[in-house]
C-alpha positions in Angstrom: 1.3 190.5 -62.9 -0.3 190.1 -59.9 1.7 188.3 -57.1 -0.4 184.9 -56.4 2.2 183.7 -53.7 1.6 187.0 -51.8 -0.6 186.2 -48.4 -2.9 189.2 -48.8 -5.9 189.1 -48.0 -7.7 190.3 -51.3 -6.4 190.8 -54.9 -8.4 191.8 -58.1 -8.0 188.3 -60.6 -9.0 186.9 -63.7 -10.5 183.8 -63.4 -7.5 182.0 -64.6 -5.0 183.5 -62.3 -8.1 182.7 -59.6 -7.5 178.9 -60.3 -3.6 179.1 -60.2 -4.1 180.4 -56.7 -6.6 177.7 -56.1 -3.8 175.0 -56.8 -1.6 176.5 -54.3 -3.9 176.6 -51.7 -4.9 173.1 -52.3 -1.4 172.0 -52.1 -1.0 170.8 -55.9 2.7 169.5 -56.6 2.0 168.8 -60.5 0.5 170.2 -63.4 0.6 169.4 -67.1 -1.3 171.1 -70.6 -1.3 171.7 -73.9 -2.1 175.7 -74.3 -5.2 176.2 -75.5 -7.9 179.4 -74.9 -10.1 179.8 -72.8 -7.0 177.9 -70.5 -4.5 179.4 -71.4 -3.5 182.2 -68.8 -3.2 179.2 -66.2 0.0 177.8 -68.1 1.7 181.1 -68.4 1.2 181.8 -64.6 2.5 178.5 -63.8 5.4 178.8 -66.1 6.3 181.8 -64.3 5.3 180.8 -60.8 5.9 176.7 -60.4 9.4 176.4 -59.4 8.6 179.5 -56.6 5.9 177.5 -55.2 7.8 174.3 -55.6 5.7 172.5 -57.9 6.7 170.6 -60.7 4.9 171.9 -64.4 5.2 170.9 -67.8 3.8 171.5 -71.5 3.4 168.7 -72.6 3.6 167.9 -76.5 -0.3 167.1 -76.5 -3.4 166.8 -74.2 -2.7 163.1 -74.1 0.7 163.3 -73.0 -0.7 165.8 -70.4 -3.0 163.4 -69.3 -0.8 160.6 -68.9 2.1 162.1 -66.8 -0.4 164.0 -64.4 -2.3 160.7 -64.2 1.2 158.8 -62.9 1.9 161.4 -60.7 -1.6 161.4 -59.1 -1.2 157.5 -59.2 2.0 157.9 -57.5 0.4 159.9 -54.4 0.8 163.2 -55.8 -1.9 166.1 -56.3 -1.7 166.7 -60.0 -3.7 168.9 -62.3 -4.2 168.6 -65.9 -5.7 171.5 -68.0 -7.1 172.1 -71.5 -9.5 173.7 -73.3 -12.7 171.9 -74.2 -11.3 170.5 -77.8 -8.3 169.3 -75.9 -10.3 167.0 -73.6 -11.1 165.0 -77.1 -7.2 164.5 -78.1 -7.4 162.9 -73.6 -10.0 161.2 -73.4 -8.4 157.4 -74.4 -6.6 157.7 -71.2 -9.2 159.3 -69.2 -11.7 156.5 -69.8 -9.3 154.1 -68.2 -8.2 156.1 -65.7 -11.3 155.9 -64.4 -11.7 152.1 -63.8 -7.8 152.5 -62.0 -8.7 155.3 -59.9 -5.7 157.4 -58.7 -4.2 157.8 -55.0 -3.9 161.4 -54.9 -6.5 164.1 -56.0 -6.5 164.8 -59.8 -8.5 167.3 -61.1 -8.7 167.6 -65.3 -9.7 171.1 -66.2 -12.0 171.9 -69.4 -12.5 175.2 -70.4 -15.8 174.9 -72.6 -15.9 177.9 -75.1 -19.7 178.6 -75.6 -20.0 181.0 -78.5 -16.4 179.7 -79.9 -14.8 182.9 -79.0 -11.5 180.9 -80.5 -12.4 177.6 -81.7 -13.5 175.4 -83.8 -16.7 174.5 -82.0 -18.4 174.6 -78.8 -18.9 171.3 -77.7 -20.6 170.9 -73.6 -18.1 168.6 -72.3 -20.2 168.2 -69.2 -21.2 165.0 -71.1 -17.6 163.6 -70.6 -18.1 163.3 -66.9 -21.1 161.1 -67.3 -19.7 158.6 -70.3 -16.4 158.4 -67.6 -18.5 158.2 -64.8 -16.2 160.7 -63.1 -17.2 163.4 -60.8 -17.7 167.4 -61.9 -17.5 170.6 -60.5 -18.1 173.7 -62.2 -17.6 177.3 -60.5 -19.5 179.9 -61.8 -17.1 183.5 -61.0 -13.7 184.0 -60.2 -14.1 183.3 -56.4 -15.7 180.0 -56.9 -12.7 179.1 -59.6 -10.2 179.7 -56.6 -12.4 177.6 -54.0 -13.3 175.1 -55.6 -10.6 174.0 -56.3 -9.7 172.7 -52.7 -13.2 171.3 -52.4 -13.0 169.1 -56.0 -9.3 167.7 -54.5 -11.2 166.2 -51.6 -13.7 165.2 -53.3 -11.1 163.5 -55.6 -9.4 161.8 -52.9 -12.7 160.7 -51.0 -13.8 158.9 -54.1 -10.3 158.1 -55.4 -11.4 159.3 -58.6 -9.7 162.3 -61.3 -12.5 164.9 -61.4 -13.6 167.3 -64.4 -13.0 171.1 -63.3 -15.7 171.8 -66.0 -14.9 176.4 -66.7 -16.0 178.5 -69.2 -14.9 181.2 -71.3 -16.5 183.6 -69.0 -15.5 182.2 -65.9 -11.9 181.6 -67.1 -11.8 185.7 -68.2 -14.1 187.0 -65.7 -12.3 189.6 -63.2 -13.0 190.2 -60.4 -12.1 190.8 -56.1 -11.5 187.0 -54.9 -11.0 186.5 -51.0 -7.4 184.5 -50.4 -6.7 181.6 -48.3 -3.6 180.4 -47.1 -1.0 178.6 -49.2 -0.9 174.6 -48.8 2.7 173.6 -48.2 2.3 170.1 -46.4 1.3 168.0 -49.5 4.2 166.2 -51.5 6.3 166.9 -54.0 7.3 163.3 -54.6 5.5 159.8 -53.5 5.8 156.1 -55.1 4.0 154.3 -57.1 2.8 150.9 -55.2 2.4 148.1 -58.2 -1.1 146.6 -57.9 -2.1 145.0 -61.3 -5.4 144.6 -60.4 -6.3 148.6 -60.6 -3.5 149.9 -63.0 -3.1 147.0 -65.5 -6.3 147.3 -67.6 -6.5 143.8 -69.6 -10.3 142.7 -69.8 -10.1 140.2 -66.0 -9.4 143.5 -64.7 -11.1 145.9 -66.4 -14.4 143.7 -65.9 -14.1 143.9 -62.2 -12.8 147.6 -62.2 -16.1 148.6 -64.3 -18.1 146.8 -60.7 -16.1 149.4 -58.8 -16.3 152.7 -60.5 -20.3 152.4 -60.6 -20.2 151.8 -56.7 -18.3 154.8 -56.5 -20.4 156.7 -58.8 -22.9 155.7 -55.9 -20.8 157.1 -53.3 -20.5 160.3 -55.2 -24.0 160.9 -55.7 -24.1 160.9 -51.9 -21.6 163.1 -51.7 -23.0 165.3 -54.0 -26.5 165.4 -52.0 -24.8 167.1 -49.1 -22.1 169.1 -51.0 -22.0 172.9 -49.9 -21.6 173.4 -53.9 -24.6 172.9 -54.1 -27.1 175.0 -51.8 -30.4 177.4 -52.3 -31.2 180.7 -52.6 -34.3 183.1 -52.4 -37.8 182.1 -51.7 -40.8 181.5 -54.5 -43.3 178.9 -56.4 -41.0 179.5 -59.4 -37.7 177.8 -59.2 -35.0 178.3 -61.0 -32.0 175.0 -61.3 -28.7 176.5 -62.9 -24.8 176.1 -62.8 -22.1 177.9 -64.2 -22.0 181.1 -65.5 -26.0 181.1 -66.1 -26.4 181.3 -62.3 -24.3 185.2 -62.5 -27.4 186.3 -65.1 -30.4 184.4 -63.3 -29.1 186.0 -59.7 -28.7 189.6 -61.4 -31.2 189.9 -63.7 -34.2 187.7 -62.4 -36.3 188.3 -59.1 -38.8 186.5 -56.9 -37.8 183.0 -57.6 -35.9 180.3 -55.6 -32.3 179.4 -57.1 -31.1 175.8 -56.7 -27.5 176.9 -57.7 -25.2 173.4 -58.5 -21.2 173.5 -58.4 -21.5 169.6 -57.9 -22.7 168.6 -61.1 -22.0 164.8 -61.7 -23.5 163.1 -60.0 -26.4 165.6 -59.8 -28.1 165.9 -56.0 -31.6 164.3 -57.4 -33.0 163.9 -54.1 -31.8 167.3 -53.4 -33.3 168.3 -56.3 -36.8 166.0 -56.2 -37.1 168.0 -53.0 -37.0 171.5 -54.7 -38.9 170.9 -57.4 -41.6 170.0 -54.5 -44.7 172.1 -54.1 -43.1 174.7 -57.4 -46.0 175.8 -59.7 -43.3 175.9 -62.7 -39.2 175.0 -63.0 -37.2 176.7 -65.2 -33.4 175.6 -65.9 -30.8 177.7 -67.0 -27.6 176.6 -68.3 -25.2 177.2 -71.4 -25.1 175.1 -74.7 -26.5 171.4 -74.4 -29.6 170.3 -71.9 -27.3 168.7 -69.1 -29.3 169.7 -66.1 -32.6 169.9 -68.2 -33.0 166.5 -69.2 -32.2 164.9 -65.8 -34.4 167.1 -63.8 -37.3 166.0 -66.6 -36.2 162.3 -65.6 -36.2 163.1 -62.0 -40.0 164.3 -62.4 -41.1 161.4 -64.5 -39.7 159.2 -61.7 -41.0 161.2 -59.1 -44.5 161.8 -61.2 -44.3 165.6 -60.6 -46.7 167.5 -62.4 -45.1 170.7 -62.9 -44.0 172.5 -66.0 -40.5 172.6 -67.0 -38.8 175.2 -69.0 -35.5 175.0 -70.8 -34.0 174.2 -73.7 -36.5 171.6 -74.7 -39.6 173.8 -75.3 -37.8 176.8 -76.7 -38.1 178.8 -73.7 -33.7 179.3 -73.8 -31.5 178.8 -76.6 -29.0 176.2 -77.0 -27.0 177.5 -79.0 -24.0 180.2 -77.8 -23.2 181.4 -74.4 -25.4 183.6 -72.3 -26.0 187.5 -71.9 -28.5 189.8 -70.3 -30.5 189.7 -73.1 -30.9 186.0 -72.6 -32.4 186.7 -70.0 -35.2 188.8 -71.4 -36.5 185.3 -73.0 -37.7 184.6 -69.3 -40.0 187.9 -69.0 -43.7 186.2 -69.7 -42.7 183.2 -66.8 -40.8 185.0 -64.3 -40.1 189.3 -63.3 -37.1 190.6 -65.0 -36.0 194.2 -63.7 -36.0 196.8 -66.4 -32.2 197.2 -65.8 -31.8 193.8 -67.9 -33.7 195.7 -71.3 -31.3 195.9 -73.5 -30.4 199.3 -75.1 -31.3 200.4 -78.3 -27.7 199.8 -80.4 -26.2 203.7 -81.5 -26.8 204.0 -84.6 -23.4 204.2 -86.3 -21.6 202.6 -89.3 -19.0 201.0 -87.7 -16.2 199.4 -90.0 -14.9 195.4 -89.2 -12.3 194.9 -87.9 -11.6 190.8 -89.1 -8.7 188.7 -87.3 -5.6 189.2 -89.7 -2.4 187.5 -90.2 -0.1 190.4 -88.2 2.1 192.6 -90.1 5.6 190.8 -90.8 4.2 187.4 -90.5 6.6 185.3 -92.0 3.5 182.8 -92.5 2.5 185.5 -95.4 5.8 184.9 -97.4 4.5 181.2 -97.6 1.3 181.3 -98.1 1.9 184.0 -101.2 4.9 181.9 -102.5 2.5 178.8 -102.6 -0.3 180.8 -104.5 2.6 181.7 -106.8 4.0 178.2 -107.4 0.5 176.0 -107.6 -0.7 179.0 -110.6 -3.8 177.4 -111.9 -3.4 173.6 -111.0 -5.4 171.9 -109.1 -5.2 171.9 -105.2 -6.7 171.3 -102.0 -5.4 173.3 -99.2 -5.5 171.4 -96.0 -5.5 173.8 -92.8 -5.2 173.4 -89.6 -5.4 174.8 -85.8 -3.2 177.8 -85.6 -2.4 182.0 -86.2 -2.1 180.5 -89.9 -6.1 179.4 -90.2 -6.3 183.0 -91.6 -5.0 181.9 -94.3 -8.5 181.5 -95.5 -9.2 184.7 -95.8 -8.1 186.9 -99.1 -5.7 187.1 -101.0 -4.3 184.1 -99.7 -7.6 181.4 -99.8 -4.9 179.0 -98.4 -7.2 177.4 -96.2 -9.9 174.4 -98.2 -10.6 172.1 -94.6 -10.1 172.4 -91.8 -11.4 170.1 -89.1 -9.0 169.7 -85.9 -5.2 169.7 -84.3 -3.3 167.8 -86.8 -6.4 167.3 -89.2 -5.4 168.7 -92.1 -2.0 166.9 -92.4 -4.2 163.8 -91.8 -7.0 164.8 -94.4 -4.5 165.6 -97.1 -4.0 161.8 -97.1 -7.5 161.1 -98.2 -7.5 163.9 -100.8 -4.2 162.5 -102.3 -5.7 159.0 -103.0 -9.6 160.3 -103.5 -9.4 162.7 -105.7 -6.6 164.3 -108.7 -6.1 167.3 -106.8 -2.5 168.0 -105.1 -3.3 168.3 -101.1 -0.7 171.0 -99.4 -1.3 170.8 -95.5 -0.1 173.9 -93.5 0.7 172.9 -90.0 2.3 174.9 -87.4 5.6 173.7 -85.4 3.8 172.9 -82.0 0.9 171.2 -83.9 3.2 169.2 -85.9 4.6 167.8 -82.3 0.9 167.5 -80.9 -0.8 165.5 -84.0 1.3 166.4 -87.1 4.1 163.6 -86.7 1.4 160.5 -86.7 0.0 161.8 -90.0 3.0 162.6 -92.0 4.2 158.5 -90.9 1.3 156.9 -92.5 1.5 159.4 -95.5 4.9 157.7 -96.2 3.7 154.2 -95.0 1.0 154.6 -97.9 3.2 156.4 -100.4 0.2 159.6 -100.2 1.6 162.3 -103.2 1.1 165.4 -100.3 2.8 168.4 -99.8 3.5 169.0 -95.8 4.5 173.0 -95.5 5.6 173.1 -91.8 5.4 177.2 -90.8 8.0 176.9 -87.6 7.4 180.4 -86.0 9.6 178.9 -82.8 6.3 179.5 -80.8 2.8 178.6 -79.9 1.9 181.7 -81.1 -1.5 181.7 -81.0 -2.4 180.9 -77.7 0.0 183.4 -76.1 3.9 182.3 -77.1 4.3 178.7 -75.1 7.6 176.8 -75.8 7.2 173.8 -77.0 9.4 170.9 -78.2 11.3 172.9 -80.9 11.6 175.5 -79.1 13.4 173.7 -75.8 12.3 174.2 -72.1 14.0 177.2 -70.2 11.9 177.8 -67.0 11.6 175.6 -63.7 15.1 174.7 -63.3 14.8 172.6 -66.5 16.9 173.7 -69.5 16.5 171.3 -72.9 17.7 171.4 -76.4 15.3 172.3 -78.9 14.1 169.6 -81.2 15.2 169.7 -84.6 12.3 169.6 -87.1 14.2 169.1 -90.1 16.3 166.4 -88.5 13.2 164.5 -87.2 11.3 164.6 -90.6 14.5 163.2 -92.5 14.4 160.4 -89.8 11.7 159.6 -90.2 12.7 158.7 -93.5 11.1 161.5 -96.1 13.4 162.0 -98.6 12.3 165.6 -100.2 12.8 167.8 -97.4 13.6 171.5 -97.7 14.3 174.4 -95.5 13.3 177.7 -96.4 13.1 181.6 -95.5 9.6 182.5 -96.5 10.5 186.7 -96.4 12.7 185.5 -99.4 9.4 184.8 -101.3 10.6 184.3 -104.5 13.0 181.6 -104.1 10.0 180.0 -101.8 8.2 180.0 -105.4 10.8 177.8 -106.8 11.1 174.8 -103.9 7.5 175.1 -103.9 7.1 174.5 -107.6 9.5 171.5 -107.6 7.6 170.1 -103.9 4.3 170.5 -105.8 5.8 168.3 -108.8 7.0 165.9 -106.5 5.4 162.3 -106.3 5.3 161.5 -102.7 5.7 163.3 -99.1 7.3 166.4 -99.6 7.9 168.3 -97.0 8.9 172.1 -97.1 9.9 173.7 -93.3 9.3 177.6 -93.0 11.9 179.0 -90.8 11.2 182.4 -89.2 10.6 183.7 -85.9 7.5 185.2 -84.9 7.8 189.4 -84.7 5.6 189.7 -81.4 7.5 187.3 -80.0 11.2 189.1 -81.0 9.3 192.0 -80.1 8.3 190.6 -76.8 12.0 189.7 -76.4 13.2 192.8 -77.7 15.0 191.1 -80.1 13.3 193.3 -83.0 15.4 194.7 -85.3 14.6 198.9 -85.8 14.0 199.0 -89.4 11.3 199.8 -91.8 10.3 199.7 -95.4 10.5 202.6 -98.0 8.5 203.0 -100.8 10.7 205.2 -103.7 8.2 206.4 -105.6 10.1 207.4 -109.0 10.7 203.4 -109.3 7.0 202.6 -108.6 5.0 201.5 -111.3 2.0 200.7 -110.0 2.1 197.4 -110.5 0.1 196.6 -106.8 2.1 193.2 -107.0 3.0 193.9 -103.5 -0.5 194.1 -102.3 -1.9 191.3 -104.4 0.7 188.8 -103.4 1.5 190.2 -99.5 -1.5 191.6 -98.5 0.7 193.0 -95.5 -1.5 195.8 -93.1 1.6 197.7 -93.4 1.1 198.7 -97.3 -1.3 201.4 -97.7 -2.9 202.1 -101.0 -3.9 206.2 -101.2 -4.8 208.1 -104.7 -3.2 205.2 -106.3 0.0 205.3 -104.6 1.6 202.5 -102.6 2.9 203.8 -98.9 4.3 202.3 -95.7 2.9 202.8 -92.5 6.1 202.7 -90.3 3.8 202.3 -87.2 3.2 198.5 -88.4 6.2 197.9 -90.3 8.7 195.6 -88.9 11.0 195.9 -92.1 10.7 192.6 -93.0 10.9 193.2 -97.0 8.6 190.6 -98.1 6.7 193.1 -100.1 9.7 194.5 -101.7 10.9 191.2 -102.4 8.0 190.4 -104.9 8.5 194.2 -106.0 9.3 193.6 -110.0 11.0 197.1 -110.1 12.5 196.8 -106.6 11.6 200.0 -105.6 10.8 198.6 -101.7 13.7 199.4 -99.5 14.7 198.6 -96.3 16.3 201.5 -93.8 17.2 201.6 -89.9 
């Protein structure tokens, strides 16, 4: 990992890492998230890095909760930042509205990492639109250098305004790499302040909020000023044509497009529209390129209507770019009858080879298999909905499993399976991971028991965030930053909460998942079954992996393929009819050979 305390002058980063530097050169004393891809990187660094560069971090148990704390700590007169990814920003946005009319006393920045193309969600909302409905002040870098230097600018621009401001990234920006310049480390901001009472900004009843409402739209004034004169915003070239973009669309139209003039915006909310009134002046055509919804587009159409320009602009509106997924050089070819596009930005004509797929797939060993076959076992041919949710265990939709009927958002299918429980004479089983269950899993399971809901909640506790790179989180206890917790006990906490059917089980001991299963299906009311099991990368990653592998004794074989049907593990190989092991993915779990009618599956070191 690359040292981002070092003071050299240069260093090759990914955009993340780019914006962890970024916070310690602006001096940032707190951060707070929620992992969640594109953002996800920034957590892990800090993890590893916060207590060295004496700043306080946290994972918090959901985006709200990250909100929150970074918002007290900003209101208390310390730099805070608060990061997601773009779905995230929907779980914070109750505070954030408020937050808003109270302002904050120390520069908060709130990071959304927008996932055009959903690279690893379950949409790709533009929450550029957030700023606007806060009325809150965005910035948005467009390469790994900007990530890292932007960051200073949007904290002043935080403070001047005394306002949180969206740090608006994208999946491209977030895992671009590249060589970023350094500055120096910030070391003269606080670690601690004070919180000052004043009702009038931080207690939000109506008399106040009224009044507060009057204040953030004069400093949405304020900011629009500040954004005329920004040096995030600034031109580039010379031409009639002229080209308005942010983001990552400004690395395409500066590579790939020639002869135009760029009005390139990092200050995006308020938008510059004198600034921009000004460039649109005397050009024969406008085009505007940006990713997913027509932010820029439909206020530089309003600021020619105002302005009664006559001058044609292209976007998103006419068909000219597409608004749906992220950008490529190809995109780019879509501008070649209004503006010159080098031949370098043709694409190539695609080799023409058969390639096999390669789908996402549960990993071999995953204990989440064990449940999901055990479950498929016990339900037979009854009637079921299988409520999903956000997590390594969405593949459950694929075959052989087909585990996976709706899924909608963090916590949604525990919430879902509800509806289907009193809509419909289908038995819902939610699947929900351990970390979701502590982000939006414990709210839903409370009003299933408040309105007696006949669900079955299956929690799969891996002891990880697996899938957004291994975070701790509330069951797992905090061990970094001087901080050292006890884990949360899932099983403890549901039985508090007062279900009554509550089972722990070992889902590599499939069969005897079958039968708890069976009897949770049966049940009338909240059952809820809790899957134990560690996740293999992460005892590989702590080299807590035990050495052993499965064997496959072919004299007891009988073909049966039960193992295959019911596991499905990439490990089990299927060759002129024979069943083998691939050691180089076994992790000698024994799930298959415990579904094996003529045991014939053994485990050896």
């Amino acid at each position: 990992m690359t040292d981002l305390l070092s003071d050299n002058e240069k260093e090759l980063l990914l955009g993340n890492e780019a914006i962890t530097r970024g916070l310690f050169e602006a001096g940032v004393k707190f951060a707070s998230t929620y992992p969640g891809t594109p953002s996800s990187e920034v957590g892990n660094l800090l993890e590893e890095l916060s207590d060295k560069a004496g700043m306080y971090f946290e994972f918090s148990s959901n985006e709200k909760t990250a909100m929150e704390v970074s918002a007290a700590a900003a209101s208390s007169g310390v730099r805070s930042f608060v990061f997601m990814k773009h779905v995230g920003l929907n779980v914070a946005a109750d505070p954030l509205m408020t937050l808003a009319y109270s302002g904050v006393r120390a520069g908060m920045l709130v990071m959304s990492a927008d996932d055009p193309s959903a690279h690893s969600s379950q949409n790709e909302q533009d929450n550029r639109y957030y700023s606007t409905l806060a009325l809150i002040p965005m910035v948005e870098p467009s390469n790994p250098q900007e990530a890292k230097d932007f960051v200073a600018e949007a904290y002043d621009i935080s403070e001047k305004l005394g306002l949180p401001l969206l740090y608006r990234t994208t999946t491209r920006v977030n895992h671009a790499r590249s060589v970023v310049r350094l500055g120096k480390i910030r070391n003269d901001t606080p670690l601690k302040g004070h919180f000052d009472k004043d009702d009038a900004s931080f207690v939000n009843i109506p008399a106040y909020a009224v009044k507060n409402r009057v204040r953030l739209l004069e400093k949405n004034r304020l900011a629009q000023e500040m954004s005329e004169t920004s040096v995030l915003n600034r031109i580039e070239g010379e031409g009639d044509i002229g080209i308005i973009t942010s983001g990552v669309a400004y690395c395409y139209v500066k590579e790939f497009v020639s002869g135009v003039s760029i009005l390139k915006l990092g200050f995006t909310n308020p938008l510059p529209e004198k600034k921009i009134a000004d460039f649109i002046k005397g050009k024969k055509m406008i085009i505007v390129a940006e990713e997913l919804e027509p932010f820029l587009e439909d206020q530089v159409l309003r600021i020619c209507a105002q302005n009664r320009f006559d001058v044609p602009v292209h976007g998103k509106r006419d068909g000219t770019l597409p608004r749906e997924w992220e950008y490529s050089p190809d995109t780019m070819q879509r501008l070649k009858d209004l503006v010159k596009v080098p031949e370098a930005a043709v694409p190539m004509a695609a080799p023409d080879l058969a390639l096999p797929g390669r789908p996402p797939s549960l990993c071999a060993g995953c204990p989440h298999r064990g449940m999901f076959a055990a479950t498929k076992r016990a339900v037979g041919n009854r009637p079921v909905v299988y409520c999903s949710d956000i997590g390594c265990y969405t593949l459950g939709v694929q075959a052989p499993f087909r585990t996976a009927d709706f899924i909608i958002c963090m916590g949604g299918g525990a919430g879902a399976a509800g509806g289907f429980a009193q809509a419909t004479d289908q038995k819902p089983i939610a699947f929900i991971g351990d970390s979701t269950f502590f982000h939006a899993g414990v709210q839903p399971l409370t009003s299933a028991l408040f309105n007696h809901h006949s669900i079955v909640m299956v929690i799969l506790d891996n002891r990880t965030t697996a899938m957004t790179g291994h975070q701790p989180n509330p069951g797992t206890g905090r061990h970094f930053g001087g901080i050292d917790t006890e884990a949360v006990d899932i099983e403890k906490m549901v039985k508090g909460l007062g279900v009554d059917f509550v089972r722990a089980v070992d889902p590599y001991d499939v069969m005897s998942c079958v039968e708890v299963m069976k009897d949770a299906y049966e049940y009338d009311g909240v059952a809820v079954v809790i899957s134990k099991c560690p996740c293999p990368l992460l005892l590989k990653k702590d080299k807590k992996l035990a050495k052993k592998v499965c064997v496959v004794d072919q004299d007891k074989c009988v073909q049966c393929y039960n193992c295959l049907r019911m596991i499905a593990c990439p490990a089990l190989i299927k060759k002129d009819g024979k069943v083998t092991v691939d050691p180089s993915q076994c992790i000698g779990c024994h799930m298959c050979g415990n579904v094996c009618p003529t045991k014939c599956i053994e485990v050896r070191e």
